[in-house]
C-alpha positions as CSV (number, residue, x, y, z in Angstrom):
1,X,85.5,205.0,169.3
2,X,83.0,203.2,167.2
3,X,79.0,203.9,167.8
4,X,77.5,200.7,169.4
5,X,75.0,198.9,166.8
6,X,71.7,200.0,167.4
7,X,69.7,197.0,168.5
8,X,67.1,195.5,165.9
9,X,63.5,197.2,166.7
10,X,61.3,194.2,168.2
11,X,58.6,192.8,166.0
12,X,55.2,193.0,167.7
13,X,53.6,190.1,169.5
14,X,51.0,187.9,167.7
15,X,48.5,189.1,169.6
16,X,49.5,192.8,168.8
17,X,49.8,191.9,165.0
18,X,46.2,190.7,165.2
19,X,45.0,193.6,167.1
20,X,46.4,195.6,164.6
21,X,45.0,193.7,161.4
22,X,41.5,193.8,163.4
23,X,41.8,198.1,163.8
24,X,43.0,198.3,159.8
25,X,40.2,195.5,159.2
26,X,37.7,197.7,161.0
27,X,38.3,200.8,159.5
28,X,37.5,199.4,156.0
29,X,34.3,196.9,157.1
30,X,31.8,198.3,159.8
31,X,30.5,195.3,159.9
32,X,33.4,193.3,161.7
33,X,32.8,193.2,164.7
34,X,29.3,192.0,164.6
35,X,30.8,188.9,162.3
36,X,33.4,188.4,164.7
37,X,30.8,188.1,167.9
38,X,28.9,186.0,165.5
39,X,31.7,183.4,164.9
40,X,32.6,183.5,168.5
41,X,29.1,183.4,170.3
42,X,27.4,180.3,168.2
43,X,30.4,177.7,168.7
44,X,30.4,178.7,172.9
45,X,26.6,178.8,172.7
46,X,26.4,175.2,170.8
47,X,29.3,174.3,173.4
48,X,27.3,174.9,176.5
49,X,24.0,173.6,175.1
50,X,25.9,170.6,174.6
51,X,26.9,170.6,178.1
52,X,23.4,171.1,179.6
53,X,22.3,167.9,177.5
54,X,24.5,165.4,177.6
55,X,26.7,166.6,180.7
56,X,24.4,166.6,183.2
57,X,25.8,165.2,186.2
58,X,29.0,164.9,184.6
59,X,31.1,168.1,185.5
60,X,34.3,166.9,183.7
61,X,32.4,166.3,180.2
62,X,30.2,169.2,180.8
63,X,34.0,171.3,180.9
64,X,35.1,169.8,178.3
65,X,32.0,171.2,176.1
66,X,31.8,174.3,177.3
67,X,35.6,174.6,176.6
68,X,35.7,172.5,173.4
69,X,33.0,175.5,172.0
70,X,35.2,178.3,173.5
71,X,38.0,177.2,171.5
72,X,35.9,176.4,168.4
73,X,34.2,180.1,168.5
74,X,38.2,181.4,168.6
75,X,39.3,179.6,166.3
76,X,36.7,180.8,163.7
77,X,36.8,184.1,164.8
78,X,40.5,183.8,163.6
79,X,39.5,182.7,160.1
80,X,36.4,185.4,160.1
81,X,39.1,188.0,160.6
82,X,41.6,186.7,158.3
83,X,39.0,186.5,155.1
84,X,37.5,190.3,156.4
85,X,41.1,191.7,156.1
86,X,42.1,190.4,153.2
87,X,38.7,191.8,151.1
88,X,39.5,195.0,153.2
89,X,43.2,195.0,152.1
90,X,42.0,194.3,148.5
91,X,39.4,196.5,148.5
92,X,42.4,199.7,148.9
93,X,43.7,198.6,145.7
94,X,41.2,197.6,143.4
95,X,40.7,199.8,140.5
96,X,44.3,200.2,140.6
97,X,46.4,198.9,137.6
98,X,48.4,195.6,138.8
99,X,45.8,194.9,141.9
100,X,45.3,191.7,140.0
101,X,48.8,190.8,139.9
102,X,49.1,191.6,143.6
103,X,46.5,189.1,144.3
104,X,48.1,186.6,141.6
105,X,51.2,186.9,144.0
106,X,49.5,186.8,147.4
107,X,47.1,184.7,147.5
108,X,46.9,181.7,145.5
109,X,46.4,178.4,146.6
110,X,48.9,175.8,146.3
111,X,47.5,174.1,143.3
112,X,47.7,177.4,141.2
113,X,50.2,178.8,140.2
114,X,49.9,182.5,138.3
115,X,52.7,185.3,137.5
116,X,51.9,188.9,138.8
117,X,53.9,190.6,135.9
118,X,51.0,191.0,132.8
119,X,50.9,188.5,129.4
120,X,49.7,191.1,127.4
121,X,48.8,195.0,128.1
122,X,47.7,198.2,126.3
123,X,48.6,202.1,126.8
124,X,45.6,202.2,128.7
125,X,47.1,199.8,131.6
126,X,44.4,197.3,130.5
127,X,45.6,193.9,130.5
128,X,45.7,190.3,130.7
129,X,47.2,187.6,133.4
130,X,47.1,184.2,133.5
131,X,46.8,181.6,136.5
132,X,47.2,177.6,135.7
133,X,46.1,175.1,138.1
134,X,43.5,172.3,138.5
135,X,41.1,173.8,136.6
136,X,42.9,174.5,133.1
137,X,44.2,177.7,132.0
138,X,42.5,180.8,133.3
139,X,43.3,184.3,131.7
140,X,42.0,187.2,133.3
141,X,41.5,190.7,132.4
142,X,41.9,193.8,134.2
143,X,39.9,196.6,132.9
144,X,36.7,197.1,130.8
145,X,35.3,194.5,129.6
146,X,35.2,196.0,126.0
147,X,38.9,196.6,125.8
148,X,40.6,193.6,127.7
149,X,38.2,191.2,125.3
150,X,40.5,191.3,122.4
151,X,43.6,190.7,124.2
152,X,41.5,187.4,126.5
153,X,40.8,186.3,122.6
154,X,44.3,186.8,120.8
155,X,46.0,185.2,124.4
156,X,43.1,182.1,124.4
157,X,43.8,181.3,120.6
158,X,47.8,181.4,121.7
159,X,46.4,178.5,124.4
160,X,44.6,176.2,122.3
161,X,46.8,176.3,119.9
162,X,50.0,174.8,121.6
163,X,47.2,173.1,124.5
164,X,44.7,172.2,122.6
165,X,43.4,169.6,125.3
166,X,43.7,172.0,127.7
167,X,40.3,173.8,129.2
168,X,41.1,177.9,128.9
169,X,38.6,179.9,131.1
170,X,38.0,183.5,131.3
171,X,37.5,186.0,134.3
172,X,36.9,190.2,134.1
173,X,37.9,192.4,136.9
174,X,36.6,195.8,136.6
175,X,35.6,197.9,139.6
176,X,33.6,199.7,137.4
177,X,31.3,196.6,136.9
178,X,29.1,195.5,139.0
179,X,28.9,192.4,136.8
180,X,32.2,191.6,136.8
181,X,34.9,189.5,139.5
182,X,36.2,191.4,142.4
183,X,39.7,191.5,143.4
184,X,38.4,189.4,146.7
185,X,36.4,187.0,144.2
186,X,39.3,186.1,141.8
187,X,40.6,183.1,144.5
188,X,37.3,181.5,145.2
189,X,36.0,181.6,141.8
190,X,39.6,179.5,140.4
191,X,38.5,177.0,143.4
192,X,35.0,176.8,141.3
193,X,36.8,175.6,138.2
194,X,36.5,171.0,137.9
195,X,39.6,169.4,137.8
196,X,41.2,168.8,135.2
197,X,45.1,168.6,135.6
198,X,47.1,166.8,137.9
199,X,50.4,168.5,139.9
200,X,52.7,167.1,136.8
201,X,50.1,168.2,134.4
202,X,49.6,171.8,136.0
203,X,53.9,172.1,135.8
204,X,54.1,170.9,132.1
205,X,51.3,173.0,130.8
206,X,52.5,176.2,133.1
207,X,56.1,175.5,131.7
208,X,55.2,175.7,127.7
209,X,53.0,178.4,128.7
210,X,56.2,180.1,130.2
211,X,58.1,179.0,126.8
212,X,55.9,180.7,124.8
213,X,55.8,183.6,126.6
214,X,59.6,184.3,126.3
215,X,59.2,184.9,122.7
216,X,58.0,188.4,123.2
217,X,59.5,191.3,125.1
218,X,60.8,190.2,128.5
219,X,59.5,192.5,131.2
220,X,61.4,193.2,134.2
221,X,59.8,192.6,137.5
222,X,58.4,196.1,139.3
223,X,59.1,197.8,135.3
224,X,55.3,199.6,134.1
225,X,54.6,197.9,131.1
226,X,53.6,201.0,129.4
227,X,57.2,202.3,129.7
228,X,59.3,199.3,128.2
229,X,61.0,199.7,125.1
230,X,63.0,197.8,122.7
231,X,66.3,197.8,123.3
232,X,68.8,200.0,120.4
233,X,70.7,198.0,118.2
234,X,74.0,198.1,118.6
C-alpha cells in the first residue's frame, strides 16, 4: 500500500514573515527599534495634532485624523523596516566575492538593468560588473581600488568605443574603504546618475553591450570565475 503524500509544509503568515525579518533585522542594527517607533510615533502624533486643530467639535473628522496618522506611521514603519533589512542582509555579505552581483540581481530598479555574473575578473576575485539604465553605462568594481582600476579602464575604453555617445560612470566597492560605495549604497547612488537614455535606448545599448560581451569566454551562471577554463580541442 502506497505511503500517503506528505502534505506541503505551510508558508508563514505575512505578519510572521515580517516578525521574522524584524528579529533577523534586529540582530544586525541595534538601532531598529528606535527608527521604527520614530516612523510610527510622528505620523500618529501629526495625526492627532491635526485632530485637536481642525476637528474640534467635529468627532467624525477628528477620527478620521487620528486614523489617517495611524495608518501613515504603519505604513512607514513598513518601508523603515524594509530599507533596515536589506542594509542588514547586505551588510552579512559584503566583503564577500560576488556580493555585488547579488545586489545587481536583487535589487535593481526597473529602469536598470545589470547581470550578476562578472565582465571581467582576476585570480584575486577582483572584478568588474556593469549596470545600464537611465543614467548611461555604469561599471563597478569589487575589490581595491588599486587593482579593479585597470580592468574599470580596459572595460570603459571597450564602452566608448562601440558607445561613444553613451555617458560611462564608475563606482568602487571595497569594505575595506571607508571612501568607497557600500553594498547598501550601490542602488541609490545609480538613482543619482541624470538621465540620459530612454527604455529603447537603455535595451539597444544593454544589447550591444551583451554582443560584445559574447566574444570572450562565456561563463556559466553559479561557475567561480577563477576556475573556468578553455575548453580542449578536439
Amino acid at each position: 500500500m502506497a505511503r500517503p503524500t506528505p502534505a506541503p509544509a505551510k508558508e508563514p503568515g505575512r505578519l510572521k514573515q515580517m516578525w521574522q525579518v524584524f528579529q533577523m533585522t534586529r540582530r544586525f542594527d541595534g538601532t531598529i527599534v528606535l527608527y521604527l517607533l520614530l516612523a510610527f510615533l510622528a505620523p500618529t502624533g501629526a495625526g492627532i495634532v491635526l485632530a485637536v486643530i481642525f476637528g474640534a467639535g467635529n468627532p467624525v473628522l477628528w477620527i478620521l485624523y487620528i486614523v489617517a496618522g495611524v495608518l501613515a506611521g504603519v505604513l512607514l514603519s513598513l518601508i523603515v523596516l524594509g530599507r533596515r533589512a536589506e542594509k542588514a542582509a547586505f551588510s552579512q555579505i559584503e566583503g564577500q566575492a560576488g556580493a555585488v552581483g547579488a545586489v545587481l540581481k536583487s535589487s535593481l530598479r526597473r529602469s536598470w538593468t545589470g547581470n550578476e555574473i562578472p565582465i571581467n575578473f582576476n585570480k584575486t576575485q577582483d572584478a568588474v560588473y556593469r549596470a545600464v539604465g537611465k543614467g548611461g553605462v555604469v561599471l563597478i568594481g569589487e575589490g581595491p581600488r588599486t587593482r579593479t582600476q585597470p580592468m574599470l579602464d580596459k572595460e570603459r575604453a571597450n564602452v566608448r568605443r562601440i558607445l561613444p555617445e553613451v555617458p560611462v560612470h564608475l563606482i568602487y566597492v571595497d569594505a575595506r574603504d571607508p571612501e568607497a560605495t557600500s553594498l547598501h549604497r550601490i542602488v541609490p547612488t545609480l538613482a543619482k546618475y541624470k538621465r540620459a537614455l530612454n527604455k529603447s535606448e537603455i535595451q539597444a545599448v544593454s544589447n550591444r553591450l551583451q554582443s560584445l560581451g559574447k566574444n570572450g569566454l562565456p561563463i556559466p551562471k553559479g561557475i567561480d570565475p577563477n576556475r573556468v577554463r578553455a575548453p580542449r580541442p578536439r
